[in-house]
C-alpha positions in Angstrom: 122.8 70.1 20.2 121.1 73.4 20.0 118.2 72.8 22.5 120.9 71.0 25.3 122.8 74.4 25.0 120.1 76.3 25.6 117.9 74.3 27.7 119.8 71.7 29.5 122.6 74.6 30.6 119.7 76.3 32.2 118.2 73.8 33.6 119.6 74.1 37.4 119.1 77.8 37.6 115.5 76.8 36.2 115.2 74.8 39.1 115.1 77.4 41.5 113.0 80.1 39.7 110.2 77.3 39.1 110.2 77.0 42.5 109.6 80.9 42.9 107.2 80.4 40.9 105.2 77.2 42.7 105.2 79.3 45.6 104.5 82.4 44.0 101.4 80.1 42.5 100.2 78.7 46.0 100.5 82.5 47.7 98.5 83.9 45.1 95.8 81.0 45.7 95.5 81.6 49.4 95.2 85.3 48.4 92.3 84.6 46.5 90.6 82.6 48.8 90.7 84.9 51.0 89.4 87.7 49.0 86.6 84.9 48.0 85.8 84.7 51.7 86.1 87.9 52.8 83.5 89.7 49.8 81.1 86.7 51.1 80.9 88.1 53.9 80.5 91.5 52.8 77.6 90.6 51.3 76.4 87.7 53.5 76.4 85.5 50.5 76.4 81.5 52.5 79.3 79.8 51.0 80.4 78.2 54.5 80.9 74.9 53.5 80.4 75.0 49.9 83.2 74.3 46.9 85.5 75.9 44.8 86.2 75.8 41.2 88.9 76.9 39.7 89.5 77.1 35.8 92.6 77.8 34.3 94.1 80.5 31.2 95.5 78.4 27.9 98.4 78.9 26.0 97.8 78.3 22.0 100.9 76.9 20.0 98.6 75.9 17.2 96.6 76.6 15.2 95.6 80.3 16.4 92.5 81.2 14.4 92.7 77.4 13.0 89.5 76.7 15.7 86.9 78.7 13.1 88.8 77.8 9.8 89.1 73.6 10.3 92.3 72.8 11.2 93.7 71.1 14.2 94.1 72.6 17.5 97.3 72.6 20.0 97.7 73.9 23.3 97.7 73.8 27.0 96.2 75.3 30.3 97.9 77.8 32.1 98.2 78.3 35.9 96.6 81.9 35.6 93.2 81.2 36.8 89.4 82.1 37.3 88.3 81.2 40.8 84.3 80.6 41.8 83.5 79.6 45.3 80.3 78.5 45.9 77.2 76.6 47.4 73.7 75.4 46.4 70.9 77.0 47.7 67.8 75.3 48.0 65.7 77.6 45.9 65.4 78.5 42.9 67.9 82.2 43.0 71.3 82.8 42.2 73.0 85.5 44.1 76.6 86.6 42.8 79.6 88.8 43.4 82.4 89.4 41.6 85.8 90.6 43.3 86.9 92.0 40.1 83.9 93.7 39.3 82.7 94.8 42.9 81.3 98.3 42.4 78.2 96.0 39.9 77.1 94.4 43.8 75.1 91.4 44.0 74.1 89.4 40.3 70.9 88.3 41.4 68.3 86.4 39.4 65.7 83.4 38.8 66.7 80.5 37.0 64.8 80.5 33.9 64.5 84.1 34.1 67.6 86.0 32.4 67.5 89.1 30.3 66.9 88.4 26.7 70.3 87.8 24.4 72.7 91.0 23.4 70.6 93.1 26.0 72.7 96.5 25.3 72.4 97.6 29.1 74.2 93.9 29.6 77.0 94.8 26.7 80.0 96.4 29.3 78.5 94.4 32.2 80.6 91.3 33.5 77.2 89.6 34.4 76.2 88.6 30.8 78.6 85.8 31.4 76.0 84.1 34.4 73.2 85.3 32.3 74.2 83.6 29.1 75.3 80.3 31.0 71.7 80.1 32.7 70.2 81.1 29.1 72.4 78.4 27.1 71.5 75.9 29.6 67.8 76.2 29.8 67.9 76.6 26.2 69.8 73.4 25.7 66.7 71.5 27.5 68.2 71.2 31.3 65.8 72.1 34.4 67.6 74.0 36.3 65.8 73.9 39.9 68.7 75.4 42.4 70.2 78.6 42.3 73.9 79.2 44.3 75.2 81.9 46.3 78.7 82.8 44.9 81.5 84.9 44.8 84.2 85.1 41.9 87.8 86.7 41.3 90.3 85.8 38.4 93.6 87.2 37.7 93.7 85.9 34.1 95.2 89.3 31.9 92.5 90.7 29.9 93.0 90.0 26.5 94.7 87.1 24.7 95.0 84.1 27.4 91.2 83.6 27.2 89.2 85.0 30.4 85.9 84.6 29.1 86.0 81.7 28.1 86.9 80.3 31.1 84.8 82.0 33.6 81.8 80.7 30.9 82.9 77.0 31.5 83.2 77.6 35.1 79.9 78.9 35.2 78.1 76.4 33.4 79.4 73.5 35.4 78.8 75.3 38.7 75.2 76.0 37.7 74.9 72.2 36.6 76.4 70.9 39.7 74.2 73.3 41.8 71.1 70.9 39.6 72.5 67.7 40.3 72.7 67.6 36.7 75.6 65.4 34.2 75.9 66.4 30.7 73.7 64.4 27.8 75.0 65.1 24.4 77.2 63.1 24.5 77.4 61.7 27.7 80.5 62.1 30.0 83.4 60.2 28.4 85.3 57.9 30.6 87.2 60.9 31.8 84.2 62.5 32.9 84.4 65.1 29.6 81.5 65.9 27.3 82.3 68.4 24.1 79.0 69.5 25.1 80.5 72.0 27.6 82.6 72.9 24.7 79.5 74.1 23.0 77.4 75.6 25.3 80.8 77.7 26.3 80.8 79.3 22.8 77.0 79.4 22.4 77.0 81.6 25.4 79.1 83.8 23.6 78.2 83.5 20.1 73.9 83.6 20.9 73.5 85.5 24.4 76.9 88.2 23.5 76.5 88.0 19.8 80.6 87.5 20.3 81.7 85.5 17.5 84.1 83.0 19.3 85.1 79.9 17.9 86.3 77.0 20.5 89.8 76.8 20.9 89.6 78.4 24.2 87.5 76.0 25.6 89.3 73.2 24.2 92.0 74.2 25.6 91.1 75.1 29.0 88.0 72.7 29.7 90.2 69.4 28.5 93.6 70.9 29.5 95.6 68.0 31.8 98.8 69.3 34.0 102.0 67.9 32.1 100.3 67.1 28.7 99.4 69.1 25.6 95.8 69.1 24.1 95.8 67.6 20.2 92.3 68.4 18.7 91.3 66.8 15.7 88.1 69.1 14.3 87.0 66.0 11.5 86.4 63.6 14.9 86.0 66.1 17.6 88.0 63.7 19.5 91.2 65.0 21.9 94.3 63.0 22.4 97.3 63.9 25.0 100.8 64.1 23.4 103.1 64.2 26.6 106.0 66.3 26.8 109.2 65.1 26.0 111.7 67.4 28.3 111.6 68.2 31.3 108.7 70.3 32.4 111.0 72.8 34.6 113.5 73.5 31.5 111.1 76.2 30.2 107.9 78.7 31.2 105.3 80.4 29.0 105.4 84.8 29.0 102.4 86.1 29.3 103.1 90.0 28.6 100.1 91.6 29.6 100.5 95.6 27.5 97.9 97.0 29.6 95.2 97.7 26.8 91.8 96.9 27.0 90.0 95.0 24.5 86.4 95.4 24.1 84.5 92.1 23.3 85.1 90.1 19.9 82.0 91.5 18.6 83.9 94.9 18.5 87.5 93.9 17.3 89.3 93.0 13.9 88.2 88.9 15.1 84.9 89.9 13.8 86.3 91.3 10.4 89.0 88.0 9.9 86.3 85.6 11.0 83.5 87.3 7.8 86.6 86.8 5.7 87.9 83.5 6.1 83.6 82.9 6.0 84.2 84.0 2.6 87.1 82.5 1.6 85.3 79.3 3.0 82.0 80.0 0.5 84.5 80.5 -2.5 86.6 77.8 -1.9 83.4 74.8 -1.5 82.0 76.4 -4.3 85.3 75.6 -6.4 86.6 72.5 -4.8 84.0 69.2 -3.5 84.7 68.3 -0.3 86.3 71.5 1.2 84.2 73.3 3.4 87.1 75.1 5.0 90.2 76.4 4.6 91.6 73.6 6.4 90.3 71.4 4.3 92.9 72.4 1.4 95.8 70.1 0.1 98.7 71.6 -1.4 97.5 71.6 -5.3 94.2 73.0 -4.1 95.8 76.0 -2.1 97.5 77.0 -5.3 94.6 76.9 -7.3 93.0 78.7 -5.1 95.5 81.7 -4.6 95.5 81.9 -8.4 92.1 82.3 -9.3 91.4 84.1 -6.3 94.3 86.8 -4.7 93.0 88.7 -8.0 89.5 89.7 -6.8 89.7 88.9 -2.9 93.4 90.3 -1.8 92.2 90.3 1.7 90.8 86.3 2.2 93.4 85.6 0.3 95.9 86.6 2.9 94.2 85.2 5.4 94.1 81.7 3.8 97.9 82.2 3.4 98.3 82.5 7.0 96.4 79.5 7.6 97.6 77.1 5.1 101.1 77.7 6.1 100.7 77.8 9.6 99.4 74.6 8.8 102.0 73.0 7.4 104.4 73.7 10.3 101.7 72.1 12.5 103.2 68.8 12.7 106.6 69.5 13.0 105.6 71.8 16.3 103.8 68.8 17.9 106.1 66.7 16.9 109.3 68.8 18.3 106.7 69.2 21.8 106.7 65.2 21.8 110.2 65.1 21.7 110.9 68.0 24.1 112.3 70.3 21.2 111.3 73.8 23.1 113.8 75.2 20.8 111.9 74.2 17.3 108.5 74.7 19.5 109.6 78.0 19.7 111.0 78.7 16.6 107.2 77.7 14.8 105.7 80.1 17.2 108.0 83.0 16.3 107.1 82.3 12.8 103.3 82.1 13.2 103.5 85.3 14.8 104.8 86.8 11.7 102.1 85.2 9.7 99.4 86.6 12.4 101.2 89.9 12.1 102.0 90.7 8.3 99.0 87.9 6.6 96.4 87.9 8.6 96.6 91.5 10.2 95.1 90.8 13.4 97.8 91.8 15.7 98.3 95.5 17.2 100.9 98.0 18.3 101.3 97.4 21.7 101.3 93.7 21.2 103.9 93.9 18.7 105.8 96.3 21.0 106.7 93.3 23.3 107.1 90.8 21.0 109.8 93.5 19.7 111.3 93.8 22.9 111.3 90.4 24.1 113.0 88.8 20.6 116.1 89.0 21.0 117.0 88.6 24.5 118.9 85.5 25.5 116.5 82.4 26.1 113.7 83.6 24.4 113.0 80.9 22.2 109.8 82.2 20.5 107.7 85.2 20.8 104.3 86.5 18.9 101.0 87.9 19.6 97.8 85.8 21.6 94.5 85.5 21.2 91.8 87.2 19.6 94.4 90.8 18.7 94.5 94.4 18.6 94.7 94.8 21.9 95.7 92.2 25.6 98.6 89.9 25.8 101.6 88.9 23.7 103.2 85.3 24.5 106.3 84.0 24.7 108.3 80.7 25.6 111.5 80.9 27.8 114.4 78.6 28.6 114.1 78.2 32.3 116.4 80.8 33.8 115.8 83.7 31.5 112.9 84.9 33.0 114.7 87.3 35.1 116.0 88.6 31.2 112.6 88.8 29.7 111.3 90.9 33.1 114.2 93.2 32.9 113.9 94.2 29.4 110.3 95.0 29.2 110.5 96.7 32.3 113.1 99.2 30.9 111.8 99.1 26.8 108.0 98.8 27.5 107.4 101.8 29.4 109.7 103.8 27.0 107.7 102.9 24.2 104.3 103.4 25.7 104.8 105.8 28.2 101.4 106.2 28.2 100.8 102.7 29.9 104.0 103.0 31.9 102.1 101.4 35.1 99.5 99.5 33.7 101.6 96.7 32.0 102.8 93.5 33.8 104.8 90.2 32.6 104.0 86.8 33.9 105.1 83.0 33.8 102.7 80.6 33.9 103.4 76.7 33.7 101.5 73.9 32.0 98.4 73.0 34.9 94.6 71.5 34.8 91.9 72.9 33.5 89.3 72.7 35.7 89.6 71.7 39.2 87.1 71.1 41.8 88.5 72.5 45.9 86.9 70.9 48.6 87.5 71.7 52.4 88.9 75.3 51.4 86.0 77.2 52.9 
């Protein structure tokens, strides 16, 4: 009864802000075409005639941090995207802009011939990411023969709704489709997907940015399908599609952008959890056969575990205690998703956030100042912290119709808080969409 009050009741004024938002959505792509066009000409970079890819943001709703420590995976794309138009040249270079980064000019190399990995003059520069997708790619054993002239702009927030990850996976497709070239371990699947992209998305951060990622942002974004969620099961590598089981319109995803910067992984509290759970990982194979990760753990194992171990390693042990329990509510989210319970969806989001917060620490002040602010107004269903922490994007999930609630009160309560990012802050609702998408006829 609780989710028809809230969601049904607001489903006709949902109605008319979703289709805000669609249009909103569609103006914002013909802005960025535009742009696309316009810096191609700036630089006389040939892209006449040529294609545009688009890869999409992703909204985790489980496990977040579960990618590195062996636990399943939940999520979906998110219509906040990275856009990269382009066209094959027929030699050998690749010439670059991007709109977001303008003042760097044209990224122009050699395939084959990129600056070696964690190149410090590279570490603040936005074209490691083209770099590192030529480097993984060569590296992985495909000739790359033709180079591309391109131009790319993305209005994903910085910081929690995974931008680098998807401008890697855009890049490494657009550099194999420049090739003529498939992926070959494995093979395309019979929807045209190889985890291979997967893993040459993370090795270009983990080898050429010496970012330690793990791969729920590509999961989520490279397999993400409009209308579906993404289940990832880590024992199989295998993805199925659990459909939704309300009515798409009844409800958005927050993205509340606070307006911080956060420097790469490499530099952030990631790196710290990610040793840690490492750790508790080594401990815990070394006590128990057959657990090589926290995952792995039943229930009479996990209380072994905190017994002989929360003495000596406080810290790991925490983190395993987010983990574990965020765990245990897995099912019970998916299974509320596949029965269109936003309301209980919500509610195990809310409650992760706490363990993300107070267990495994990764969260920061200007994150927790939204989720503060957007918890108790009306149709807010859940609300926590994204991504890798410290610093980007807080989430949360709305009944359709409260958006214009959520906007008002961090536009009065953010900027009181954080005066000093009173104009740097920004709040938007994203729906479920594809991951990756291929434009044709669009320049």
């Amino acid at each position: 009864m609780e989710k028809l009050n809230v969601l049904v009741s607001h489903l006709g004024a949902g109605q008319e802000a979703n289709a805000k938002l669609t249009a909103a959505a569609e103006e914002e792509e013909v802005k960025a075409i535009d742009k696309l066009k316009l810096i191609a000409a700036q630089y006389k970079l040939d892209i006449a005639g040529g294609s545009i890819r688009r890869t999409s943001s992703r909204f985790c709703l489980g496990v977040e941090h579960g990618d590195y420590n062996g636990t399943e995976l939940f999520g979906v794309g998110t219509d906040r995207f990275i856009w990269l138009a382009f066209k094959p040249r027929t030699d050998n270079v690749c010439r670059l802009v991007s709109a977001n980064f303008e003042k760097e000019g044209i990224v122009q190399w050699t395939l084959g011939k990129t600056p070696p990995p964690n190149t410090p003059e590279l570490s603040h520069s936005w074209a490691r990411f083209p770099y590192g997708a030529d480097y993984v790619l060569t590296k992985a054993g495909y000739n790359l023969t033709h180079g591309f002239d391109g131009v790319i702009f993305g209005n994903i927030p910085g910081g929690g709704m995974s931008r680098s990850a998807s401008i890697s996976i855009n890049l490494i497709l657009t550099l194999m489709d420049a090739s003529n070239l498939k992926p070959t371990n494995p093979p395309p699947d019979a929807n045209g997907k190889s985890f291979e992209i997967v893993s040459l998305a993370q090795k270009l951060e983990n080898e050429y940015m010496a970012c330690p990622s793990g791969y729920l942002d590509q999961i989520m974004i490279y397999y993400a399908r409009e209308g579906l969620g993404t289940h990832f099961i880590p024992a199989t590598k295998s993805i199925k599609y659990v459909p939704l089981g309300c009515d798409a319109q009844s409800f958005s995803f927050g993205a509340l952008d606070t307006g911080t910067d956060r420097p790469g992984l490499e530099k952030s509290t990631y790196a710290i959890r990610s040793r840690e759970c490492k750790q508790m990982s080594q401990l815990l194979s070394q006590r128990f056969e057959g657990v090589k990760t926290i995952g792995d753990l039943d229930d009479a194992k996990y209380a072994t575990a905190m017994r002989e171990f929360s003495g000596k390693y406080p810290g790991p042990c925490e983190r395993m205690q987010y983990i574990y329990e965020a765990k245990t509510r897995f099912n019970e989210m998916l299974n509320a998703w596949r029965s269109g319970d936003m309301v209980t969806v919500g509610k195990v989001f809310r409650v992760d956030g706490h363990g993300l917060r107070d267990k495994y620490r990764i969260s920061g002040p200007e994150l927790q100042t939204m989720v503060d602010i957007v918890a108790s107004v009306p149709g807010c269903l859940g609300e926590r912290m994204l991504g890798g922490g410290d610093k980007g994007a807080s989430g949360c999930i709305v009944a359709a119709g409260s958006e214009a609630h959520v906007l008002a009160a961090v536009s009065t309560g953010y900027p009181r808080a954080r005066p000093d990012l009173k104009d740097k802050w920004a709040v938007h609702f994203v729906k479920v969409c594809n991951g990756v998408t291929l434009l044709e006829g669009r320049l």
